[in-house]
PLY file of the C-alpha trace (Angstrom):
ply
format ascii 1.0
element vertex 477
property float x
property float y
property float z
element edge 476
property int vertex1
property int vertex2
end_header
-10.56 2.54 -13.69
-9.70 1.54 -17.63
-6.55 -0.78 -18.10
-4.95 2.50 -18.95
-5.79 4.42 -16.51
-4.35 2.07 -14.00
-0.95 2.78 -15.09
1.53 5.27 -13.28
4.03 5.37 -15.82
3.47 7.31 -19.19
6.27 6.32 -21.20
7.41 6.65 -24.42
7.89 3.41 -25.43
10.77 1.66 -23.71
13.40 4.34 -23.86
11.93 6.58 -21.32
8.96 6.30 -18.09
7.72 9.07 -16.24
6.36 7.67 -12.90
2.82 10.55 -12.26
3.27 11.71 -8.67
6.17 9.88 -7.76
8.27 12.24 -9.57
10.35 9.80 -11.42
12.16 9.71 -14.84
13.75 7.35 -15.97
15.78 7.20 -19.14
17.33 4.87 -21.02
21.06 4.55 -22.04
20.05 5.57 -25.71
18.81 8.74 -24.39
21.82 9.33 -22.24
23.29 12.70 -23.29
26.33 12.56 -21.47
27.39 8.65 -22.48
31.06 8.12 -21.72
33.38 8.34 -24.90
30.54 8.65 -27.39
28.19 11.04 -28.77
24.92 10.71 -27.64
21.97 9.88 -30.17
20.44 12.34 -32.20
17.03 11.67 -30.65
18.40 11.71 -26.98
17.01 15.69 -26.37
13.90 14.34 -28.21
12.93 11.78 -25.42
14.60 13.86 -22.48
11.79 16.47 -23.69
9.22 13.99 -24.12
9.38 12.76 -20.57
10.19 16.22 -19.18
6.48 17.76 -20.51
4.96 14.95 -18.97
6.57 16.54 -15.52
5.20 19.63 -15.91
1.81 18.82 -16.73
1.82 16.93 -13.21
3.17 19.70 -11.20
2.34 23.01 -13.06
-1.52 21.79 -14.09
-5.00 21.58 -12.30
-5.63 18.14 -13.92
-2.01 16.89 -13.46
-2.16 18.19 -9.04
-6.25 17.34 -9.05
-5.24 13.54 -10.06
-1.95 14.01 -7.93
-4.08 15.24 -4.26
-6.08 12.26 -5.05
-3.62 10.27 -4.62
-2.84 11.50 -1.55
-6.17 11.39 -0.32
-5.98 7.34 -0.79
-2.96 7.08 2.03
-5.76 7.30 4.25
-7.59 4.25 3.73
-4.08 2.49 2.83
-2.79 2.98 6.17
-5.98 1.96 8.48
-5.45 -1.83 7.03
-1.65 -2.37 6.58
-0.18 -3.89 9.10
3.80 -2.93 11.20
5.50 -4.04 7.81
3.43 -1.96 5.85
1.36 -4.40 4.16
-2.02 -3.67 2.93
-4.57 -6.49 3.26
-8.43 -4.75 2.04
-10.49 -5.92 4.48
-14.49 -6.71 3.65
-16.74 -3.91 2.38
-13.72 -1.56 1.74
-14.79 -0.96 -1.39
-17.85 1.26 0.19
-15.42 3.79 1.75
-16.67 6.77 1.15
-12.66 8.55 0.75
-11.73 5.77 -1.35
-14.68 6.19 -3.38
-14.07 10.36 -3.89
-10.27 9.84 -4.62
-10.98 7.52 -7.45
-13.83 9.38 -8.94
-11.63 12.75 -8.97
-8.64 10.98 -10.54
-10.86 8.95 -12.94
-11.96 12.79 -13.65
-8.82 14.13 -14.11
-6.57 11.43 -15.80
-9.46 10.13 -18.07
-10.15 6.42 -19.12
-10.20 4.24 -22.38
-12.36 1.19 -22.47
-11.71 -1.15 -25.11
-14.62 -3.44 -26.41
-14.07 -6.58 -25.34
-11.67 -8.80 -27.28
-11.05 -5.82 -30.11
-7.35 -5.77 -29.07
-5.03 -8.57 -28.78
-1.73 -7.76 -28.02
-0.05 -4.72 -28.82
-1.32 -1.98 -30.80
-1.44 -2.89 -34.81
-0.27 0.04 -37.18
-3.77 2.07 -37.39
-4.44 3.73 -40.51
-7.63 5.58 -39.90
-9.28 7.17 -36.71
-13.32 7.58 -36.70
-14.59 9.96 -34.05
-18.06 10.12 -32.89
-19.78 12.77 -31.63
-18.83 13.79 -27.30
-21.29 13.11 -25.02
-21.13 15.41 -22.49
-22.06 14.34 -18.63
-21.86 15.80 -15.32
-19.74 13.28 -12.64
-21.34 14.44 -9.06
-18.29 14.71 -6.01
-20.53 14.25 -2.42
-18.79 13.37 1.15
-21.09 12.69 4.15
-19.13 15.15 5.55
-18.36 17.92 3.55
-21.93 17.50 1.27
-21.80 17.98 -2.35
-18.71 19.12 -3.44
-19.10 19.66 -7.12
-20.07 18.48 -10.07
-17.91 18.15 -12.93
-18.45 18.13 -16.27
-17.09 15.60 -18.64
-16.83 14.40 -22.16
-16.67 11.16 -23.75
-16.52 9.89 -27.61
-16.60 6.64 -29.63
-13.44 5.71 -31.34
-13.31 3.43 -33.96
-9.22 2.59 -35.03
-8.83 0.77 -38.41
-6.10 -1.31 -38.34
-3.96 -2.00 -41.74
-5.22 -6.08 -41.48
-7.71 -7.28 -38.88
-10.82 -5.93 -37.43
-11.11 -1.95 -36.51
-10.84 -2.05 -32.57
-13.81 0.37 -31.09
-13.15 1.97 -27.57
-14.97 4.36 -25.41
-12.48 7.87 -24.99
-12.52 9.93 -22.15
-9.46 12.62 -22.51
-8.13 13.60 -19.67
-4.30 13.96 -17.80
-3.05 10.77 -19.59
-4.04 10.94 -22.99
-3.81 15.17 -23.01
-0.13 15.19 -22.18
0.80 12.17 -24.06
-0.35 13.82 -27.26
1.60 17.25 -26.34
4.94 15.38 -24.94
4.72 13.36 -28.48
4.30 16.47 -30.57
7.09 17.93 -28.82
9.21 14.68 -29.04
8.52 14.65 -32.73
9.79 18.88 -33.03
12.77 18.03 -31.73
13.39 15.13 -33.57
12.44 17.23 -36.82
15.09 19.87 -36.05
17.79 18.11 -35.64
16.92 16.14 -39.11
14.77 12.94 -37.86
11.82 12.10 -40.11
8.80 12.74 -38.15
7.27 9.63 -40.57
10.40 7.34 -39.21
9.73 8.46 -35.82
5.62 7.71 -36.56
6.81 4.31 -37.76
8.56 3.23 -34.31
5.92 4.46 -32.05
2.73 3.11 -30.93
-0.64 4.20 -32.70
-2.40 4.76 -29.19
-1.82 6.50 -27.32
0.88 9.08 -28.89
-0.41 8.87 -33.20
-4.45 9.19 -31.87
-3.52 12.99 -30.37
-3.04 14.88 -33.15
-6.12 13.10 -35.53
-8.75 13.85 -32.68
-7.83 17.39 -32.66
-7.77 18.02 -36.43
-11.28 15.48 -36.80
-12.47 18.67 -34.52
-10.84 21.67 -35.72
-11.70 20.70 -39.24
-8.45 20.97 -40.94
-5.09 20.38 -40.75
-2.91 22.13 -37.45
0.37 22.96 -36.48
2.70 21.46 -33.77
2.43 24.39 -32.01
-1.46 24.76 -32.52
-1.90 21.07 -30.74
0.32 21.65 -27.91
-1.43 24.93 -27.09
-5.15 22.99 -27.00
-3.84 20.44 -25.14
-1.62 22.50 -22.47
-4.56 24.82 -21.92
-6.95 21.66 -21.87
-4.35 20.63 -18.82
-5.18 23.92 -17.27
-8.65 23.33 -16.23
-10.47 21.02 -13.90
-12.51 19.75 -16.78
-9.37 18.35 -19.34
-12.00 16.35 -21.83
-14.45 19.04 -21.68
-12.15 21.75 -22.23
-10.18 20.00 -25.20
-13.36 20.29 -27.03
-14.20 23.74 -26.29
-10.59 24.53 -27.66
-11.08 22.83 -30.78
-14.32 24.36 -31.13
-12.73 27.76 -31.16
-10.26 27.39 -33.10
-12.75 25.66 -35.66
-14.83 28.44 -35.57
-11.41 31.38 -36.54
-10.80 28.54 -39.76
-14.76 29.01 -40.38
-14.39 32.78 -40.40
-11.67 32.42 -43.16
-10.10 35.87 -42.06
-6.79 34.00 -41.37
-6.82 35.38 -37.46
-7.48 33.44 -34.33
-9.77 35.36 -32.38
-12.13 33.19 -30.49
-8.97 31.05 -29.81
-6.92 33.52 -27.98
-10.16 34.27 -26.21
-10.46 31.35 -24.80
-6.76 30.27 -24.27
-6.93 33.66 -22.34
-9.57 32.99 -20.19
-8.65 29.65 -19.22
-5.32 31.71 -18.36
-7.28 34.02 -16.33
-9.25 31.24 -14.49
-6.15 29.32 -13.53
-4.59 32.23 -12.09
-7.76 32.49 -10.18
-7.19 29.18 -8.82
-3.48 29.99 -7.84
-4.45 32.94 -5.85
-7.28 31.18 -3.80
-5.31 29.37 -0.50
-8.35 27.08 0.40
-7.51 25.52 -3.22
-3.85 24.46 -2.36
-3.06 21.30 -2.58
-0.69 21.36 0.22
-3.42 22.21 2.45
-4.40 18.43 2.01
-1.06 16.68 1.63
0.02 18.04 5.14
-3.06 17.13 6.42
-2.36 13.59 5.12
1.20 13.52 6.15
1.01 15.06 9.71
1.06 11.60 10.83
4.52 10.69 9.39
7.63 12.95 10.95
9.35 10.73 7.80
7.11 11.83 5.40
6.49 15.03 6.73
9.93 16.23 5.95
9.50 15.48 2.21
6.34 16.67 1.56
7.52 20.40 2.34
9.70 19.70 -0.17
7.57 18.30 -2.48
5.53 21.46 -1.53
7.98 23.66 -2.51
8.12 22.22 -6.21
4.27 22.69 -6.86
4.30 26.14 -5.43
7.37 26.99 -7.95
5.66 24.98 -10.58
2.05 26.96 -10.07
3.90 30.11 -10.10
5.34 29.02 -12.98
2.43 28.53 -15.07
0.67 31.65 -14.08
3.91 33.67 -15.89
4.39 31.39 -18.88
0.90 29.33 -19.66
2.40 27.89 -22.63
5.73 27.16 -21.43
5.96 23.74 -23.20
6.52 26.12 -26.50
10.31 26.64 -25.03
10.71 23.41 -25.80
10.24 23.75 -29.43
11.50 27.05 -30.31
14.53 25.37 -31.49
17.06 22.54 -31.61
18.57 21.91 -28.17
21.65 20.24 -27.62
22.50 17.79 -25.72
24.68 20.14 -23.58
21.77 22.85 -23.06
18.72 20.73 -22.45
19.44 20.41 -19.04
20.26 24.63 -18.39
17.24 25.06 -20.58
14.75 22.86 -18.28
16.40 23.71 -15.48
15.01 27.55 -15.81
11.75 25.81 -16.12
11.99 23.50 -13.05
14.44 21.29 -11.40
13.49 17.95 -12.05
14.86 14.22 -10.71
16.02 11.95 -13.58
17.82 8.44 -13.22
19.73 8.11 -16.30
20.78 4.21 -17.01
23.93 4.02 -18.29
25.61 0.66 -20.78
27.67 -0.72 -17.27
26.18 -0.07 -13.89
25.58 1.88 -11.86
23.09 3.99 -13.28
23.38 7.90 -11.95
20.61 9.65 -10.32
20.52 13.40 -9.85
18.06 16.13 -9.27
18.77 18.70 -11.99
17.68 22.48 -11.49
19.38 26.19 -11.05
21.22 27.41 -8.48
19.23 27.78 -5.44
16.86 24.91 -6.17
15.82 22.24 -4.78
18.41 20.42 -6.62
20.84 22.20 -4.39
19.68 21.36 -1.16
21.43 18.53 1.49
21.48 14.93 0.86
19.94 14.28 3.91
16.83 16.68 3.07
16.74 14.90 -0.82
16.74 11.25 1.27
13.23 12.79 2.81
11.70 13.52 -0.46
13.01 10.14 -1.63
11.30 8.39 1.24
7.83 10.21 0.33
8.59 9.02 -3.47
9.10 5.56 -2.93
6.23 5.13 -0.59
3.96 6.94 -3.29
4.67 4.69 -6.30
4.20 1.83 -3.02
1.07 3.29 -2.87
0.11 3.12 -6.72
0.92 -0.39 -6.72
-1.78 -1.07 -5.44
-4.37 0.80 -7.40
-6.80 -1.30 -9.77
-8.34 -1.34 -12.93
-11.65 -1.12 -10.87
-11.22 1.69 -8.80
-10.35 0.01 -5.67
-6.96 -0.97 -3.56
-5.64 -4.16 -4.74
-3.74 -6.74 -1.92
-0.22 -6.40 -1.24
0.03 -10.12 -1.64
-1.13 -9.63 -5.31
0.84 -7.37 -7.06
2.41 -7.68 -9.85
6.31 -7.53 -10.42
7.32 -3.96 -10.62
10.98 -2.58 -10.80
12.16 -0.02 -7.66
12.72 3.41 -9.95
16.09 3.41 -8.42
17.10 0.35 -9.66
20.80 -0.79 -10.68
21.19 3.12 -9.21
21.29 1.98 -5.81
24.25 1.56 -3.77
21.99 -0.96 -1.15
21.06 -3.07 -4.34
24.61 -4.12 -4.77
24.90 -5.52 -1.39
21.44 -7.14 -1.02
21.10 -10.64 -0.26
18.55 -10.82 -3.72
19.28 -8.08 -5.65
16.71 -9.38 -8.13
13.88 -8.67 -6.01
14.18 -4.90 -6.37
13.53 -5.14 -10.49
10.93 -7.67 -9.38
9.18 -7.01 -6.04
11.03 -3.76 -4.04
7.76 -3.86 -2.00
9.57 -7.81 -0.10
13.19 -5.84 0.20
14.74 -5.67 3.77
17.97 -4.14 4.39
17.89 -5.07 8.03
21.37 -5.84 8.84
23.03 -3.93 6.44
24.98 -1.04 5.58
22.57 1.98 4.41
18.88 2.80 4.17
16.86 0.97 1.19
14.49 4.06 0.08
11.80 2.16 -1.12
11.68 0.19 2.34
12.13 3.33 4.73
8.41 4.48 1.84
7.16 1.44 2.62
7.64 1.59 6.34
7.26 5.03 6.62
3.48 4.61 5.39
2.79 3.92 9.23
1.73 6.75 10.37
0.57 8.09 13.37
-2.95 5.68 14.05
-4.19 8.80 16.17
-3.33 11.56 13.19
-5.02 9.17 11.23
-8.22 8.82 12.96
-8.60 12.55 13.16
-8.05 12.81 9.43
-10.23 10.09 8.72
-12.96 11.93 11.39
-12.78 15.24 9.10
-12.37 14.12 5.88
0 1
1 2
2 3
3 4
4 5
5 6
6 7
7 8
8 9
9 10
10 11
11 12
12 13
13 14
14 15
15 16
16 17
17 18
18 19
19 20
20 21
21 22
22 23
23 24
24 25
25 26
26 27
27 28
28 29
29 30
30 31
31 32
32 33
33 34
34 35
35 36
36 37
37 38
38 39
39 40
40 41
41 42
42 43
43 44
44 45
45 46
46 47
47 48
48 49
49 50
50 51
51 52
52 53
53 54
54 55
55 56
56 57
57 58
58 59
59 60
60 61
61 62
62 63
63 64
64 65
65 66
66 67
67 68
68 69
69 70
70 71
71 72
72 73
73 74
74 75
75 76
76 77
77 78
78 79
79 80
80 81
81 82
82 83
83 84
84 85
85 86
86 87
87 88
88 89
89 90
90 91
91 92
92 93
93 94
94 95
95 96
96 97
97 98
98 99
99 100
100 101
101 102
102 103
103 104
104 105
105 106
106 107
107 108
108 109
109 110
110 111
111 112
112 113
113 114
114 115
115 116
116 117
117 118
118 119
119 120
120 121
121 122
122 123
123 124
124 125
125 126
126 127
127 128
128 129
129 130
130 131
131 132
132 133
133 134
134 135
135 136
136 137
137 138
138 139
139 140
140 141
141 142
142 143
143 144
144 145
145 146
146 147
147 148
148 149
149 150
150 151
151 152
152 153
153 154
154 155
155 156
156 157
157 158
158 159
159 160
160 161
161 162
162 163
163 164
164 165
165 166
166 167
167 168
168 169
169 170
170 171
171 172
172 173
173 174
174 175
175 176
176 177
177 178
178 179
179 180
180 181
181 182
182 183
183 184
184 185
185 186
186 187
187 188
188 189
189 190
190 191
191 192
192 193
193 194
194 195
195 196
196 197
197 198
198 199
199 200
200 201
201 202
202 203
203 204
204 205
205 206
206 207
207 208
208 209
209 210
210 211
211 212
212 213
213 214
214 215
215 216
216 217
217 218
218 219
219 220
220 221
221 222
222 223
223 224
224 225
225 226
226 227
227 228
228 229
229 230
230 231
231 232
232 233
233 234
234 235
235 236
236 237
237 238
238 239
239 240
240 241
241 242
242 243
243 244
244 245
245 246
246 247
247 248
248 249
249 250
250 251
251 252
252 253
253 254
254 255
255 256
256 257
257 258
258 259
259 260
260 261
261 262
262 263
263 264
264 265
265 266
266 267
267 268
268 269
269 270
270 271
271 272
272 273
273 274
274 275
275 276
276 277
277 278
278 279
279 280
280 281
281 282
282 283
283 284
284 285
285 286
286 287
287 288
288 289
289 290
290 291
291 292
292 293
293 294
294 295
295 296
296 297
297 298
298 299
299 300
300 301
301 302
302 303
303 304
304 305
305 306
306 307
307 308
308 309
309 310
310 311
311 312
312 313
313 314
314 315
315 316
316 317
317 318
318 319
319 320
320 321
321 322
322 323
323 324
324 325
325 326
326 327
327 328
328 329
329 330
330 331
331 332
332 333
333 334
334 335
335 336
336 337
337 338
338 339
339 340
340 341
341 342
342 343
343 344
344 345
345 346
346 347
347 348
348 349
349 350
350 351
351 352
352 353
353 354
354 355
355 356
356 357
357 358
358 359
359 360
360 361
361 362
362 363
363 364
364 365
365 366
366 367
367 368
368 369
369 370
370 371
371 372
372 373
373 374
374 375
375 376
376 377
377 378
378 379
379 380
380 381
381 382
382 383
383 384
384 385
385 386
386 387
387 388
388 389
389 390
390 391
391 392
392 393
393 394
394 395
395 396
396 397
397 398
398 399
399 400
400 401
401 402
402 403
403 404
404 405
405 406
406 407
407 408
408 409
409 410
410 411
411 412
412 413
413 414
414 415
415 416
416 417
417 418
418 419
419 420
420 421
421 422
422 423
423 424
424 425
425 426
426 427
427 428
428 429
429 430
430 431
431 432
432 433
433 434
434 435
435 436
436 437
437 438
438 439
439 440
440 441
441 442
442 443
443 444
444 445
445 446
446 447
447 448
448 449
449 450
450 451
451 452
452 453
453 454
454 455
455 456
456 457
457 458
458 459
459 460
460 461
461 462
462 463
463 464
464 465
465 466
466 467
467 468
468 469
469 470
470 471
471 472
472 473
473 474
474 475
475 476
């Protein structure tokens, strides 16, 4: 995998991470719209949105739940080589597994990649004043399983991208759009909406962000619609793009169409609605067929673990609401930009979207966590069925520690420092012998001894499963 790829947090910049799979947001105290004796910022909605879009592309798209089983599908060859503590250790030759091998290949698919050219990019991202786009090379990546045979082959697009800096050398990379870059661009342009209403400068905004990946969105798709497009016109490629099982192919196919209405000069957008429509049509497709359910798989996976068994109906729940969801409203990211939301209403308003977990830092500690959805949700249910789910999320972002650049799983022993999402939110943090380890290395955390359950131990632990469920699974799959 690219250097991108290999992340699990899309973020918009440091103010607020969304953690893909693990179902975490996080938002800063800047973005906190219910700070204690103040007003919250004017660009708090903005980022609450941002980070919110990203959330429903992972549970409400086919790329966003193809990258997501995936993941699930690499528990298996996690859990044959950790050891009682939960440890991984790869042994020889693992890289040869023929499930490790499929999982990476259908995220790779699904998320996309960016490969840099070696040494064009030092540091962070300079100010980029012009984007050249070559021509996408389309190619076919082939899914085969001794066991199941050839599964598929799916068809993907990449481009050459040349960025031109305002000093310094123009830094080429090789673009494949997928999951990652897709929703980036979208949560961005609806970051940048809401900013707009409520009277930010979308060029002030422009001039505090990143050029890649959020300012390289909206260029591509204009380079290939051949003018000039709306907010609303680039969220609807990319959400529909999201919709398929072939994101970089089907951006292109979008901006095709909609090229060819502008060609036509009759003003309408014919051959777009077409195709938004039957991309609409094929996903419902997919939502009706029960063999394509992903918690066919993730049950399968999970059988083994009565701990993580418990939260993965739950989890289950949430992408059968959020499938369901996109069936009745295919562009629902447009809600989010129909108007200025207050502070007061974002929540109500993505709450009848779907209920969603945020930890919102605060200026003194503790920061607050809470699930946020309607009445009847899954925001509403026990705190002992919520601690399930919270074991399931903290041994899936375990998990993604250990994914590589390379496509292969990286060494317990060698990871690098990575906060616990509920950091300075937890109650066991406070009472921890090194309450510094779980910003640094949550992975080492014991709470042996103590009062309460550390989540991100009882996901660590709980990645044990059953060695017999596991051997079955690994016999079939």
């Amino acid at each position: 995998m690219s250097e991108y790829h290999q992340k699990e947090v899309l973020n918009a910049g440091a103010l607020g991470t969304y953690r893909v799979h693990s179902l975490f947001t996080r938002i800063s105290s800047e973005g906190d719209l219910e700070p204690e004796g103040e007003e919250p910022f004017k660009y708090a909605v903005a980022l609450h949105a941002h980070e919110f879009t990203h959330y429903l592309h992972n549970l409400t798209t086919i790329a966003g739940i193809d990258s997501l089983t995936a993941c699930f599908w690499l528990v298996v060859p996690f859990v044959k080589n950790a050891d009682e503590r939960g440890y991984f250790t790869a042994p020889e030759g693992i890289e040869e597994d023929e499930n490790l091998k499929l999982a990476f290949k259908a995220m790779n698919c699904a998320r996309g990649s960016v490969e840099l050219a070696p040494n064009s990019l030092d540091g962070k991202w300079p100010v980029i004043t012009e984007w050249e786009f070559g021509k996408p090379v389309e190619d076919f990546v082939s899914l085969t399983h001794s066991v199941h045979g050839d599964i598929g082959k799916i068809p993907v697009c990449s481009l050459r991208v040349i960025a031109k800096p305002k000093a310094g050398a123009p830094i080429e990379m090789s673009l494949r759009p997928g999951l990652d870059f897709i929703s980036e661009g979208v949560a961005y342009e609806i970051e940048r909406e809401q900013c707009r209403l409520v009277g930010i400068n979308g060029r002030d905004l422009d001039s505090q962000t990143p050029s890649y990946p959020y300012l390289a969105y909206r260029p591509l798709v204009e380079h290939f619609v051949g003018r000039e497009t709306t907010a609303e016109e680039r969220i609807r490629i990319g959400s529909a793009a999201l919709m398929t099982f072939t994101p970089s192919a089907s951006l292109f196919l979008l901006c095709s169409a909609m090229r060819q209405d502008f060609e036509r000069g009759d003003g309408e957008q014919t051959v777009f609605e077409r195709a938004t429509n039957y991309l609409a049509q094929q996903f419902q497709s997919y939502r009706a067929m029960p063999d394509l359910s992903p918690m066919v798989q993730i049950r399968e996976v999970m059988g083994g673990s009565a701990d993580l068994r418990k939260g993965a109906e739950i989890y289950g729940r949430l992408l059968d609401k959020g499938l369901d969801l996109r069936v009745r409203q295919p562009m629902m990211e447009l809600s989010l930009i129909k108007q200025a939301i207050a502070p007061s209403d974002f929540n109500q308003v993505a709450s009848e979207l779907l209920e969603h977990l945020v930890c919102q830092e605060k200026v003194e500690l503790p920061h607050h966590i809470s699930w946020i959805g309607a009445p009847g949700s899954i925001a509403e249910i026990s705190d002992e069925e919520l601690q399930g789910l919270s074991v399931l999320q903290t041994s899936i972002h375990y998990l993604q520690q250990h994914f590589t650049k390379d496509g292969r799983l990286g060494n317990t022993a060698d990871l690098p420092d990575a906060a616990c999402p509920f950091e300075g939110a937890c109650p066991i943090q406070a009472n921890s012998l090194d309450p510094e380890m779980c910003s640094k290395k949550p992975w080492q955390v014991s709470a042996a001894g103590g009062k309460g359950v550390c989540w991100y131990e009882a996901g660590r632990l709980s990645l044990r499963l059953d060695r017999q469920a596991i051997k079955a699974h690994s016999s079939t799959s």
